[in-house]
VEXNU-765645 format. One line per 3 residues: for each residue y, x, z of C-alpha. Coordinates in Angstrom, 2 decimals, always signed. Each point is the difference from the previous one (the first is absolute). Example, Ala and Ser with C-alpha at 12.3 -4.5 7.8 and 13.67 -1.06 7.14 Angstrom:
-4.50 +12.30 +7.80; +3.44 +1.37 -0.66
//
This chain:
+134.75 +61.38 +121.96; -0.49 -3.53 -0.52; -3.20 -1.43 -0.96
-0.48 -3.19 -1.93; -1.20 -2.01 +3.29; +3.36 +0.95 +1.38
+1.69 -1.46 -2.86; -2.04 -2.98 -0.44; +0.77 -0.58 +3.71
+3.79 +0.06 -1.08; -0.78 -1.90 -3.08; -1.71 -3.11 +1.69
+3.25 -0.22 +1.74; +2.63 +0.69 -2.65; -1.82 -1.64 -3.11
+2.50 +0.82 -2.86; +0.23 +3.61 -1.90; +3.36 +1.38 -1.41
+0.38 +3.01 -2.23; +3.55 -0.34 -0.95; +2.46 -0.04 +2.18
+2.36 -2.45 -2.31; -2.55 -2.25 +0.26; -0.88 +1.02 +4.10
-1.99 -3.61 +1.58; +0.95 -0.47 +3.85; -2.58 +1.09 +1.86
-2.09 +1.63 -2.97; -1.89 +3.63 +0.22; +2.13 +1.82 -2.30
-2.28 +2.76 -1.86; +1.61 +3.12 -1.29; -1.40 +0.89 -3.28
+0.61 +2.32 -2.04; +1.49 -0.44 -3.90; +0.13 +2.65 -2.88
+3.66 +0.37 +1.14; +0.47 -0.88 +3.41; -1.65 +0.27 +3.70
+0.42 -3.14 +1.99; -0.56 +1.80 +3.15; +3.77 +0.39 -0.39
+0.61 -3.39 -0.21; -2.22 -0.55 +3.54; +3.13 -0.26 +1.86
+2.13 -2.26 -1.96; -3.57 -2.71 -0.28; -0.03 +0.05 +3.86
+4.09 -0.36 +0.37; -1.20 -3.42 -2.99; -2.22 -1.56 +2.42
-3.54 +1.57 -0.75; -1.68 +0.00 +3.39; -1.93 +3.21 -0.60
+0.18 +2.77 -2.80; -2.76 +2.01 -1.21; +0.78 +3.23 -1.13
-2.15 +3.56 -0.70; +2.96 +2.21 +0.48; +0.68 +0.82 +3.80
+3.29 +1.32 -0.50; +1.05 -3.83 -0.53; -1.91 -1.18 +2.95
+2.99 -1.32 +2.64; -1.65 -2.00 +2.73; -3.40 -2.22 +0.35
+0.91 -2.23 -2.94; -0.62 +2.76 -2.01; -3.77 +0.43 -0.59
-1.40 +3.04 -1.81; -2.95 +0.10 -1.84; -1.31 +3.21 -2.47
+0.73 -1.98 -3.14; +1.99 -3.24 -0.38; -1.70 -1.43 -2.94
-3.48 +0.10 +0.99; +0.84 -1.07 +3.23; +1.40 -2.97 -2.16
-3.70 -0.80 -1.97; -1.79 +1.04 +3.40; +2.19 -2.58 +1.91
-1.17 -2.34 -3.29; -3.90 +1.19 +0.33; -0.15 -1.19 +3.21
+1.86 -3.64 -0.02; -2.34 -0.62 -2.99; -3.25 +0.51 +2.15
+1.07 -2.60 +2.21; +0.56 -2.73 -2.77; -3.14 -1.84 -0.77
+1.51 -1.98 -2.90; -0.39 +0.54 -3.65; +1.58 +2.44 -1.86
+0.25 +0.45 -3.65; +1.04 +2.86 -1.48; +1.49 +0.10 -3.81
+0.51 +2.98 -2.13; +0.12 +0.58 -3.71; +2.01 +0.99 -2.98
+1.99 -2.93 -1.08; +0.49 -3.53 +1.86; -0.52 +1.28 +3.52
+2.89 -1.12 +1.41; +0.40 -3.59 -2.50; -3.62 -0.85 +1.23
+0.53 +0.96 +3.65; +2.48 -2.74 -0.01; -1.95 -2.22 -1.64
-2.85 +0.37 +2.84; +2.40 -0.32 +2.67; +1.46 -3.04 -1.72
-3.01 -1.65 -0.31; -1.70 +1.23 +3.38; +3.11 -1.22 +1.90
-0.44 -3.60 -1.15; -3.05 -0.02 +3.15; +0.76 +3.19 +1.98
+2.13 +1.81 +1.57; +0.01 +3.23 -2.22; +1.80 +3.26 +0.56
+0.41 +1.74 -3.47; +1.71 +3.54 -1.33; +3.95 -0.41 -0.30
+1.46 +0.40 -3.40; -1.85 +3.16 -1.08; -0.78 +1.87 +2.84
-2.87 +1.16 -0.40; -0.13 +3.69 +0.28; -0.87 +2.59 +2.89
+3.03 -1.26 +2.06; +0.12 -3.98 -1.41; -4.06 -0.22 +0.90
+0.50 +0.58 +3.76; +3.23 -1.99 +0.67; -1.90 -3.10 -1.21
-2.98 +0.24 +1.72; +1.99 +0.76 +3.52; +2.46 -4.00 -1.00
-3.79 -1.86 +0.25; -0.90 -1.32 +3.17; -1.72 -2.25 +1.55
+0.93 -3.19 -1.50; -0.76 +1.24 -3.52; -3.31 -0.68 -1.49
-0.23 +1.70 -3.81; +2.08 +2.91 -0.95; +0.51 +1.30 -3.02
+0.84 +3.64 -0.79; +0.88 +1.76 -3.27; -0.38 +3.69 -0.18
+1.60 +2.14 -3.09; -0.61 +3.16 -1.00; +0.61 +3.18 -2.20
-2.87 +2.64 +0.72; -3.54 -0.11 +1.16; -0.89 -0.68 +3.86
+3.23 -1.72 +0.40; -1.88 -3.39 +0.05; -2.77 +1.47 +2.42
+2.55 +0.66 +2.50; +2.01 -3.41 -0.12; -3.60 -1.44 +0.65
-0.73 +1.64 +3.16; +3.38 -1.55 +0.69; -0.19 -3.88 -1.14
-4.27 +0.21 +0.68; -0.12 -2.63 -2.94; -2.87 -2.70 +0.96
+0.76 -1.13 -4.30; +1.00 +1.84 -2.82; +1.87 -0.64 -3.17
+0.64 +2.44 -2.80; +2.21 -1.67 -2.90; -1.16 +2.45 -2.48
-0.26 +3.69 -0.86; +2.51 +1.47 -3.29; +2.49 +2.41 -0.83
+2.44 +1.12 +3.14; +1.11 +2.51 +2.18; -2.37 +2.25 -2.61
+1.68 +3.31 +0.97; -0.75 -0.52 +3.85; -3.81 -1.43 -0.03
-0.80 +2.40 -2.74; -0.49 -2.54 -3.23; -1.86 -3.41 -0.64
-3.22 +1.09 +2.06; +2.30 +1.37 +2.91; +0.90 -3.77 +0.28
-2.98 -1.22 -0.09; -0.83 +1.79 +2.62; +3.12 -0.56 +1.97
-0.39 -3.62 -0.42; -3.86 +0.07 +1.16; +0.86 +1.55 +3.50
+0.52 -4.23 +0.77; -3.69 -0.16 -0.78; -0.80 +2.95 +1.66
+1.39 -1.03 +3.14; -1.93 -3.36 -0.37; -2.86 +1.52 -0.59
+0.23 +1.90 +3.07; +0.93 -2.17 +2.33; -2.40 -3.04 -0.65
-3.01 +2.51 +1.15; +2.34 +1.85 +2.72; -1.85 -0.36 +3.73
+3.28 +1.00 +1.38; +1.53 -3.27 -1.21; +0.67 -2.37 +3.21
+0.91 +2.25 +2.36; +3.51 -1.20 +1.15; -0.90 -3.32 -0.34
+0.43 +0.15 -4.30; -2.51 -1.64 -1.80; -1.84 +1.63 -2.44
+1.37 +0.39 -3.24; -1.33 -2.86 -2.39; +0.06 +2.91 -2.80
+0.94 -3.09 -2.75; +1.61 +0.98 -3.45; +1.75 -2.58 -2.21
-1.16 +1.43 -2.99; +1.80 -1.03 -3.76; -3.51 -1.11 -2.20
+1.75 +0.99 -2.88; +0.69 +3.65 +0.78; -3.20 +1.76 -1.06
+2.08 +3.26 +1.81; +0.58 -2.08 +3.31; -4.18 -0.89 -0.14
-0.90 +3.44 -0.53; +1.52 +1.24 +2.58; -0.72 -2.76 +2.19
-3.61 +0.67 -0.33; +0.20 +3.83 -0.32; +0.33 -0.39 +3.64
-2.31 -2.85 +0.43; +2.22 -2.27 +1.90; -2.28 -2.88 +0.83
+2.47 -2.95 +0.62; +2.31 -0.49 -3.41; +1.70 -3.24 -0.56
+1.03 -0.36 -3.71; +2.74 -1.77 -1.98; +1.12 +0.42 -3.48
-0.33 -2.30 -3.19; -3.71 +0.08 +0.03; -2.75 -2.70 +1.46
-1.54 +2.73 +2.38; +2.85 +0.24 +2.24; +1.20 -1.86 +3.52
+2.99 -1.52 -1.99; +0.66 +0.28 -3.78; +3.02 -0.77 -2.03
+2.31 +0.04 -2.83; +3.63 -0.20 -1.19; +0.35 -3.51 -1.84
+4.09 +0.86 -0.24; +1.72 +2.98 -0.59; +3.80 -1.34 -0.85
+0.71 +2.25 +1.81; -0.78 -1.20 +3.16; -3.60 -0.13 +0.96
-1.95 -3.04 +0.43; -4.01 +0.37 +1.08; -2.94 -1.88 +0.12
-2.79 +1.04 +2.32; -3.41 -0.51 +0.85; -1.42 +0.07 +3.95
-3.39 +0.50 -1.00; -1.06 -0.35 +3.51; +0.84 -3.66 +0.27
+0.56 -0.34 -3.93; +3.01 -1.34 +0.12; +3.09 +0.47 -2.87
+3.72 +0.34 +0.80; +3.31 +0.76 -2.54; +2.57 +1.85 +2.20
+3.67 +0.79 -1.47; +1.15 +3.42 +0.86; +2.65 +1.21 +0.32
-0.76 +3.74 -1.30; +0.32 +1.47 -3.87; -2.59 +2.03 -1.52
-3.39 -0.71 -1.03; -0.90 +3.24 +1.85; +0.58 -2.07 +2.93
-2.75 -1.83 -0.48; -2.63 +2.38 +1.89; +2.50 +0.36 +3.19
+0.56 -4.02 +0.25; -3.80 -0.70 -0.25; -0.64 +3.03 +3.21
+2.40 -1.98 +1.65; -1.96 -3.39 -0.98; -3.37 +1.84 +0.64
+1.00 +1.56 +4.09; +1.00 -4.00 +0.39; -2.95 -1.19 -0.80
-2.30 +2.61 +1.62; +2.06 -0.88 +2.90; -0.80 -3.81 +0.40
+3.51 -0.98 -1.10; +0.18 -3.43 -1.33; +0.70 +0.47 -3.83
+3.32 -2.31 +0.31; +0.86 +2.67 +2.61; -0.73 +2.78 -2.58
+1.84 -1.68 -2.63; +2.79 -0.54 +2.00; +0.68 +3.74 +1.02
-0.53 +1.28 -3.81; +2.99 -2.49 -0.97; +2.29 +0.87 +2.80
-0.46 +3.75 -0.56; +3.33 +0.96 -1.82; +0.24 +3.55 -1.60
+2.51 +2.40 +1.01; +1.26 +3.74 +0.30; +0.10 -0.15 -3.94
-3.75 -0.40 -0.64; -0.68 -2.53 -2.59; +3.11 -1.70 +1.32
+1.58 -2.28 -2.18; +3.62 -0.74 -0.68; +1.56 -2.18 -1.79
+3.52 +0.44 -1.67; +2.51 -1.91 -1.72; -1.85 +1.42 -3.70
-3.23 +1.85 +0.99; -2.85 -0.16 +2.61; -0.81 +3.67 +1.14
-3.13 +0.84 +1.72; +1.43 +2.39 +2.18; -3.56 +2.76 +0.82
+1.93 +3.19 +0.56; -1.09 +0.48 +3.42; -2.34 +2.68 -0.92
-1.49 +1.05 -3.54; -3.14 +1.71 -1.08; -2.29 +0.02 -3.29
-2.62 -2.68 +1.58; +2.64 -2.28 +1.08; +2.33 +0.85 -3.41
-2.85 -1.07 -2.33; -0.64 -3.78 +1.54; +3.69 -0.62 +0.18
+0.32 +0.48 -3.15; -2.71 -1.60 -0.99; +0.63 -2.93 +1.85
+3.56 -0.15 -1.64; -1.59 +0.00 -2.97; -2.40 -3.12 +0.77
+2.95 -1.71 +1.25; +1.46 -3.57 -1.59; +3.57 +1.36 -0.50
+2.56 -0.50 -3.36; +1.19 +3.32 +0.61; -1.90 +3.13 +1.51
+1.98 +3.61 +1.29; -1.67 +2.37 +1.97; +1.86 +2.83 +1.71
-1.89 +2.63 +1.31; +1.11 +2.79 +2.55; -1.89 +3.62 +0.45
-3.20 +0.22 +2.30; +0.44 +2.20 +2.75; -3.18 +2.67 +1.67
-1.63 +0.12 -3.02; -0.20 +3.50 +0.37; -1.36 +1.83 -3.34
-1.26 -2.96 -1.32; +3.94 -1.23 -0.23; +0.17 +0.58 -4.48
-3.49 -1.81 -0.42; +0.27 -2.82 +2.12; +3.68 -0.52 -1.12
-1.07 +0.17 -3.51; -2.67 -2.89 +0.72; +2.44 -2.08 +1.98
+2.25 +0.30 -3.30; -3.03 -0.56 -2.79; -0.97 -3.41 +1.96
+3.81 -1.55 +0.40; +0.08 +0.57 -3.70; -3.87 -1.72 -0.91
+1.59 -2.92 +1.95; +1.58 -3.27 -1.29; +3.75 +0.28 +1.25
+3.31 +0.12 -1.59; +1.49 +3.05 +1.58; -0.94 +2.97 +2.12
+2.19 +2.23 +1.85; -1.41 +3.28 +1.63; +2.20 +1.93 +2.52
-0.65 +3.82 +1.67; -0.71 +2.87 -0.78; -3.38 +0.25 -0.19
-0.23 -3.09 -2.39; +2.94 +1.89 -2.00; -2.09 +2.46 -0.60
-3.48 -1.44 -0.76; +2.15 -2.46 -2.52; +1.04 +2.89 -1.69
-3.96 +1.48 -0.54; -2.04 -3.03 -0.33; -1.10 -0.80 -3.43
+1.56 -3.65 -0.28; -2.01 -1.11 -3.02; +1.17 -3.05 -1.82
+2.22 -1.07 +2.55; +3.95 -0.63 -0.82; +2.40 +1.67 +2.47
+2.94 -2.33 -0.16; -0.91 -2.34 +3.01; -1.32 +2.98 +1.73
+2.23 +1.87 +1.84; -0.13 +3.60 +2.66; +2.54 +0.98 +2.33
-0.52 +2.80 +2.38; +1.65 -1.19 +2.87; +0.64 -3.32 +1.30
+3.55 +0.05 -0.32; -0.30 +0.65 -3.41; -1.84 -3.02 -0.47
+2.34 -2.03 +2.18; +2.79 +0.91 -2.83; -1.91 -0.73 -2.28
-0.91 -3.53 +1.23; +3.43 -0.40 +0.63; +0.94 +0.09 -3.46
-3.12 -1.36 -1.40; -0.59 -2.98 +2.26; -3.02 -1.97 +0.11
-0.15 -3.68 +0.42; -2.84 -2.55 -0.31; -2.65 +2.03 +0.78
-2.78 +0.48 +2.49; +0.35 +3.46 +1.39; -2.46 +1.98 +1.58
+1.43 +2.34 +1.90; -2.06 +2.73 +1.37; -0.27 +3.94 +1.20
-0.72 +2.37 +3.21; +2.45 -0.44 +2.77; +1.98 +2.91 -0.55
+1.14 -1.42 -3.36; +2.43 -2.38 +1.99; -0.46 -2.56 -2.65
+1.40 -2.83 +1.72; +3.11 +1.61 -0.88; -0.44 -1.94 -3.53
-0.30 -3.42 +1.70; +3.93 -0.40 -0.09; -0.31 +0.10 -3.63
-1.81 -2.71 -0.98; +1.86 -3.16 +0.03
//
């Protein structure tokens, strides 16, 4: 059997990794992982006969000749092979996790980090137990900051991607109301979320830190001021170097939203040199706010000029349909249906509702892993759209369907409020009930397939 020397050897040499073979890189290590319905051990062959200069594989039967290399387990050969390039990068690293905004404000660091360094960030969203490793093995040398974002679903998952990326920095966005059936409820996140800190924690007093050349971890969290949660749990663990931002004087940088029309537009305080800036964004969503001013906050901290800081925040343009904006020949949509959940429902709407608009729609797609907390956290998504100031609301699924049909709706009328269980339903429905010079928002869980409705609105 291989051992992760052996394929570190082979890995100095042939610096790319492949796990598709559509997608095979000349020259790459192609990794055979496993999926819930395939075995890419069977696809060894065909990634060697694409160019891959070596394949590693865990089934022997599939092992044809030295280019083959076997290991006991493919995928933890994979976050071994990671392990060990990290230990011999002695740059920054800082890792991002939370419920909403992770990847929006892992942009936004890049984006503003990039202005002065070279910076290696997380691709798209990639930032799971396969996505975590395949970043860390593209930095190299020439990089100087990465930045990785690790999801998750259940407890321990963000434990392990640490002892993967070995964040030097953490960021958690915030803590709410996802994935609830797989970390067990609100406190299951909380906890979830707080492996980041743990891992800090841990490694800023390690002695083993160093070995390999790595310096030891700083152990620094970028901690939201405003989040009495995020504090808590900051100090629960009694992490000794916290760098704050929010909207409050206490904090490394402070801000606030001086537009909201609907595109952002800041002003914020370094209160290291005391300086003032406005920057124009070009995000939607007061929610936004906290994710911009982390961004602002890791510039600062990081001796960026604040030109340079203002700079990346503007260039940074949204996309993969969170708080994307579109404009159409009648309506501007603000396309967030990239992923849905009651935390990140309740300040869209909100912020659609603080919005300078003539016209106001919301269209809201079911919520996905809520697990048995689906009917009540429906229900709430449902009782807030209708205590907000807009002109028409549209819910589609089934599990909306359903809590519209329980929920006590009070004094509210039903005519501009409309439920249809499926999302073709409510593409017929748009069809013959068109909507036109409106501002749209747009949002549900990704298995809704909302963009569906873009078409529609002309």
């Amino acid at each position: 059997m291989a051992t992760t020397e052996d394929i570190y050897k082979l890995f100095l040499q042939h610096p790319l990794i492949s796990t598709d073979t559509r997608k095979i890189a000349p020259g790459s290590l192609f990794f055979a992982l496993k999926g819930e319905n395939f075995d890419a051990n069977t696809f060894a062959k065909q990634a060697i006969e694409a160019g891959a200069a070596y394949a590693i594989i865990d089934n022997p039967a599939y092992q044809f000749g030295e280019k083959y290399i076997l290991v006991d387990d493919v995928l933890t050969a994979l976050q071994d092979l990671a392990r060990h390039h990290r230990r011999q990068l002695t740059i920054p690293v800082i890792g991002l996790t939370g419920t909403n905004g992770k990847t929006t404000t892992k942009e936004l660091i890049n984006s503003v980090l990039s202005q002065h360094y070279k910076t290696q960030a997380t691709q798209g969203n990639l930032n799971n137990h396969i996505g975590v490793q395949l970043t860390i093995l593209t930095i190299d040398n020439s990089h100087e900051i990465a930045v990785i974002e690790m999801g998750a679903n259940h407890q321990k998952e963000i434990g392990m991607l640490c002892t993967i990326a070995q964040p030097t920095h953490g960021l958690i966005t915030n803590v709410g109301k996802a994935h609830l059936e797989g970390f067990g409820g609100v406190e299951g996140v909380k906890k979830g979320k707080g492996e980041l800190y743990d891992y800090l924690k841990l490694e800023s007093e390690s002695p083993e830190i160093g070995k390999s050349g790595r310096q030891k971890a700083a152990g620094v969290a970028f901690v939201n001021g405003d989040s009495l949660t995020l504090l808590e749990m900051a100090r629960a663990r009694k992490l000794e170097d916290i760098v704050l931002f929010g909207t409050g004087n206490g904090n490394l940088v402070s801000g606030k939203i001086v537009e909201n029309a609907p595109l952002l537009t800041l002003e914020w305080l370094n209160n290291k040199s005391g300086k003032s800036h406005k920057v124009k964004t070009q995000l939607t969503g007061a929610y936004n706010l906290d994710n911009i001013l982390a961004a602002i906050c890791i510039g600062v901290y990081f001796k960026l000029p604040d030109d340079e800081i203002n700079k990346g925040v503007e260039n940074y343009q949204p996309k993969n349909n969170r708080s994307q904006i579109v404009q159409t020949a009648t309506n501007t949509l603000i396309c967030d249906y990239y992923n849905a959940n009651p935390s990140s429902m309740f300040v869209a709407i909100e912020n659609i509702g603080k919005l300078t608009a003539k016209r106001k729609v919301l269209i809201l797609g079911d919520m996905f892993e809520m697990g048995d907390e689906a009917a009540v956290e429906h229900a709430a998504v449902i009782k807030k759209a209708m205590d907000t100031p807009v002109d028409e609301r549209i819910f589609i699924g089934k599990e909306f369907t359903l809590a519209g049909e329980t929920i006590d709706h009070g004094p509210w009328t039903m005519d501009k409020n409309v439920f249809y269980k499926t999302a073709e339903d409510a593409i017929e429905g748009l069809k013959a009930h068109p909507i036109k010079n409106s501002t749209i928002l747009i949002k549900g869980s990704r298995g809704m397939a909302l963009e569906r409705l873009v078409g529609l609105f002309q």
